[in-house]
C-alpha positions as CSV (number, residue, x, y, z in Angstrom):
1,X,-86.3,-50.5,-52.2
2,X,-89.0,-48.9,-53.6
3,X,-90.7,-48.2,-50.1
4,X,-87.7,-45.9,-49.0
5,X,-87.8,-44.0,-52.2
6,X,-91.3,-43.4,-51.8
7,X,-90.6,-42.7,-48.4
8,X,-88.0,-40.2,-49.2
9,X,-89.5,-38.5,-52.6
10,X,-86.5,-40.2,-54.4
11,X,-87.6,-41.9,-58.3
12,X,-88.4,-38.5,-59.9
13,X,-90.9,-39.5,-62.7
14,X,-93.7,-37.9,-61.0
15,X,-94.9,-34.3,-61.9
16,X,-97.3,-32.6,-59.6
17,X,-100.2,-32.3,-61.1
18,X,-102.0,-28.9,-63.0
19,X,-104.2,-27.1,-61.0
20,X,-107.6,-27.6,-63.0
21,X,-110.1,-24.7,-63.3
22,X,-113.6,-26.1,-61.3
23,X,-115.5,-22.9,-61.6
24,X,-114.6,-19.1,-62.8
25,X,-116.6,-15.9,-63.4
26,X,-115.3,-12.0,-63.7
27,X,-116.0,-9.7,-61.3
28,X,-115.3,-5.9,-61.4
29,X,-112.9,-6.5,-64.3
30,X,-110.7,-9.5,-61.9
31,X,-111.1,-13.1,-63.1
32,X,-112.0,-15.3,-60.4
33,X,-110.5,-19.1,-60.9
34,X,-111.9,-21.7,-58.2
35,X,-108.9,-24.3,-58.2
36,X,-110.5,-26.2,-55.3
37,X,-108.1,-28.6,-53.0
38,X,-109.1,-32.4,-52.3
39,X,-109.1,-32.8,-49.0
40,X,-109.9,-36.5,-47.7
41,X,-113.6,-36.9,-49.0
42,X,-113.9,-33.3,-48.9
43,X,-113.2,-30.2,-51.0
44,X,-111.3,-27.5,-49.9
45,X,-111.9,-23.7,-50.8
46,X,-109.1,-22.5,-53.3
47,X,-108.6,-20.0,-55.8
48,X,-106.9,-17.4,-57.8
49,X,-107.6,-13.7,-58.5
50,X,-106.0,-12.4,-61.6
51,X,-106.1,-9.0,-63.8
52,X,-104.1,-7.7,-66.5
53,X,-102.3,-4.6,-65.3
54,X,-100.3,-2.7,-68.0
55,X,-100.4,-5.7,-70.4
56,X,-98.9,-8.2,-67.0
57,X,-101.2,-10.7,-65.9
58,X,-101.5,-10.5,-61.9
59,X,-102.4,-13.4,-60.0
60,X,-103.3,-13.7,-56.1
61,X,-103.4,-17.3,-54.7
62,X,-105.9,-17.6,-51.9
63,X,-106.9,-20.7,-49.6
64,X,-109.2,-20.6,-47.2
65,X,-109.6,-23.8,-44.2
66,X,-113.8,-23.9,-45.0
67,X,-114.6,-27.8,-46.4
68,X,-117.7,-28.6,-48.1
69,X,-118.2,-32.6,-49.2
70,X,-120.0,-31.7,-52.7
71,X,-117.6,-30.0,-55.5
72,X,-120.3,-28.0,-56.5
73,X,-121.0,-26.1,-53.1
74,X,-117.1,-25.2,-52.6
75,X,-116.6,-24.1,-55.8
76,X,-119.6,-21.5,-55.5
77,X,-118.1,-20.8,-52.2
78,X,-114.7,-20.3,-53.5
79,X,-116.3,-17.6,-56.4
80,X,-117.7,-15.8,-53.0
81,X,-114.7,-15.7,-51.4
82,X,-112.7,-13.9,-54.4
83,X,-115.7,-11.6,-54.4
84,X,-115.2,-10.6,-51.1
85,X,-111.4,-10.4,-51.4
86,X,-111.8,-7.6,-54.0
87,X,-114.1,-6.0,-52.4
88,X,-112.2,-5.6,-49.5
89,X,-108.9,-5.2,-50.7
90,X,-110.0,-3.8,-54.7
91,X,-106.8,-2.3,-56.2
92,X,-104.6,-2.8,-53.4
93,X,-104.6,-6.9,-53.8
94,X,-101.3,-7.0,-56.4
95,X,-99.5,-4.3,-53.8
């Protein structure tokens, strides 16, 4: 029995897990969060963007297909990536 409800998501104890913070820096006043993805053996680049904007946190949710098989690597790439995403979209990224 237990195979069918795994099969079919049924025995609802399990809560998906919190994203955890790998890496996180500021950046032009936005707060880069690398949340990277575990892909297989590898890690996949992941991330939020957030600023406070008239006392509201805003958040952007970014992934990205690039793999790298050592944490460390991804989550430097991840900070890049939210570096580039505000440089090229700056205040229009909550829009």
């Amino acid at each position: 029995m237990s195979f069918w409800k795994n099969l079919f998501g049924a025995g609802g104890d399990r809560q998906p897990a919190a994203a955890s913070i790998d890496a996180q820096e500021e950046f032009e006043g936005y707060l880069i969060k690398a949340t990277l993805m575990k892909s297989g053996g590898e890690y996949q680049v992941a991330g939020t963007i957030e600023k406070e904007i008239d006392g509201e946190t805003k958040t952007y949710s970014f992934i990205r297909a690039d793999k790298f098989s050592d944490k460390d690597d991804c989550a430097a790439a991840t900070l890049g990536k939210g570096r580039q995403i505000i440089r090229e979209q700056g205040k229009f990224l909550f829009d």
